[in-house]
C-alpha positions as CSV (number, residue, x, y, z in Angstrom):
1,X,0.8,16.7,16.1
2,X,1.7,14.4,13.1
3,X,-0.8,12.1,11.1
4,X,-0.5,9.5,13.1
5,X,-1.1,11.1,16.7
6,X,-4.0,12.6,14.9
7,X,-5.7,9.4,13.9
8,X,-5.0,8.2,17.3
9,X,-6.7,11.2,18.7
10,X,-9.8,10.7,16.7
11,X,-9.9,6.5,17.2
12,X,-9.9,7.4,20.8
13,X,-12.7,10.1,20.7
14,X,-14.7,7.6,18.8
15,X,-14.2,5.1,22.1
16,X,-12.5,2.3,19.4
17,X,-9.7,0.3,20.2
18,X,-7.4,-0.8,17.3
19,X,-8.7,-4.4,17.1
20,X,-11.8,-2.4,16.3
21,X,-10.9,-0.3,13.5
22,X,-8.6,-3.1,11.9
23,X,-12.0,-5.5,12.2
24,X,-14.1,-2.5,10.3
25,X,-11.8,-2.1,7.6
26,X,-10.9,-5.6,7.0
27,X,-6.5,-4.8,7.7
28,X,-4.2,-6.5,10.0
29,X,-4.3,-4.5,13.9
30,X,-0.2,-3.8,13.2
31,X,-1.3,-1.7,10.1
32,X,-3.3,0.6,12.5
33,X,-0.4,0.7,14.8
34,X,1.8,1.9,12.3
35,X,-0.1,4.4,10.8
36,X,-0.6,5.6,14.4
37,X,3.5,5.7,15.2
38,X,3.7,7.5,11.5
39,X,3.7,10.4,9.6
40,X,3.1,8.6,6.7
41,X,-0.2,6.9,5.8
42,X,-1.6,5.1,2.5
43,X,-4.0,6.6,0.8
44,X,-6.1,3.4,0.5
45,X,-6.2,3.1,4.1
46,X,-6.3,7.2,5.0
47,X,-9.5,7.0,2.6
48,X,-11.0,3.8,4.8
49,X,-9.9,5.6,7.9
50,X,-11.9,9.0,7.0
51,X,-15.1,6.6,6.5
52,X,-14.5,4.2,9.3
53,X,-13.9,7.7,11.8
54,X,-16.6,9.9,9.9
55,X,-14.5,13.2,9.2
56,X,-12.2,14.8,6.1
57,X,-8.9,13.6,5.2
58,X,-8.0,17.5,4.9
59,X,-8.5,17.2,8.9
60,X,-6.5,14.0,9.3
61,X,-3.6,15.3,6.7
62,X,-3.6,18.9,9.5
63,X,-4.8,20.7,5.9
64,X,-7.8,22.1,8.6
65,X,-8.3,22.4,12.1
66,X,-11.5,22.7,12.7
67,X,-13.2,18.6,12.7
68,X,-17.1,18.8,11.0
69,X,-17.8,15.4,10.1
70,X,-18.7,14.6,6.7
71,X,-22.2,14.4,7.4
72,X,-21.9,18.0,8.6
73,X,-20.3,19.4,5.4
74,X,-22.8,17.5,3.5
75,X,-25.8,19.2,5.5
76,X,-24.2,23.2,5.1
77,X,-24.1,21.9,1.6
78,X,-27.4,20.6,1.5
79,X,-29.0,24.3,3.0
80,X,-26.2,26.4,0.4
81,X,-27.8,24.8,-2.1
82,X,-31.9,25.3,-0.7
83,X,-31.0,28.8,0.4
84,X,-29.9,29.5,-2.9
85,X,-32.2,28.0,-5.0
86,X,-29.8,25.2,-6.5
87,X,-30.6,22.1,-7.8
88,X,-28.5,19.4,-5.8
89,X,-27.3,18.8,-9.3
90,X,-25.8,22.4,-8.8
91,X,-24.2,22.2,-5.8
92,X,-22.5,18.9,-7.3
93,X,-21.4,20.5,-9.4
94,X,-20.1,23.6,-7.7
95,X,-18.3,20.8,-5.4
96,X,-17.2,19.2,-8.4
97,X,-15.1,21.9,-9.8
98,X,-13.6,23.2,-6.1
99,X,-12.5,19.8,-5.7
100,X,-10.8,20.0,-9.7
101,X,-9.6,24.0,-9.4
102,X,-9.1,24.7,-5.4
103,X,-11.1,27.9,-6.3
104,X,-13.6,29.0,-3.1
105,X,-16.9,27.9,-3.6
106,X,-19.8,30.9,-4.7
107,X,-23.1,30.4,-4.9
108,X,-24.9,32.0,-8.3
């Protein structure tokens, strides 16, 4: 499955049509069509995509197969952090540098 069959996939599980997403994100219906037909997608409109359809662009970009929406990451984050006894602050942080090095995220 490329990038586009993917967004596809998700727009359809969200029960929107095209016209929809391309009203929510303020872009022209053929720009949604051709991201669909592509394996090639912006980055402007793969970031308004990931908001618009709630979930990671690691899972649009097939970098993960499992689909937690963001709000799901957010909440293991959110109990990591009271589990551990870390400041939101430290989780943040923690995030912060996984995102800058790639390096798997360890709890203190």
């Amino acid at each position: 499955m490329h990038i586009g069959e993917r967004l596809k996939a998700i727009r359809l599980a969200k029960g929107l049509t095209q016209a929809d997403v391309s009203e929510m994100i303020n872009v022209d219906k053929g720009l949604i069509s051709r991201a669909e037909r592509s394996s090639n997608v912006g980055s402007l409109l793969l970031r308004k995509l990931c908001i618009v359809y709630n979930v990671s662009s690691s899972y649009i970009l097939e970098l993960e197969d499992n689909q937690f929406d963001l709000e799901t990451k957010w909440t293991r984050l959110i109990n990591l952090a009271k589990g551990n006894n870390l400041s939101y602050n430290d989780v943040f942080v923690i995030v912060k540098n996984f995102i800058r090095t790639n390096e798997e995220i360890k709890p203190k």
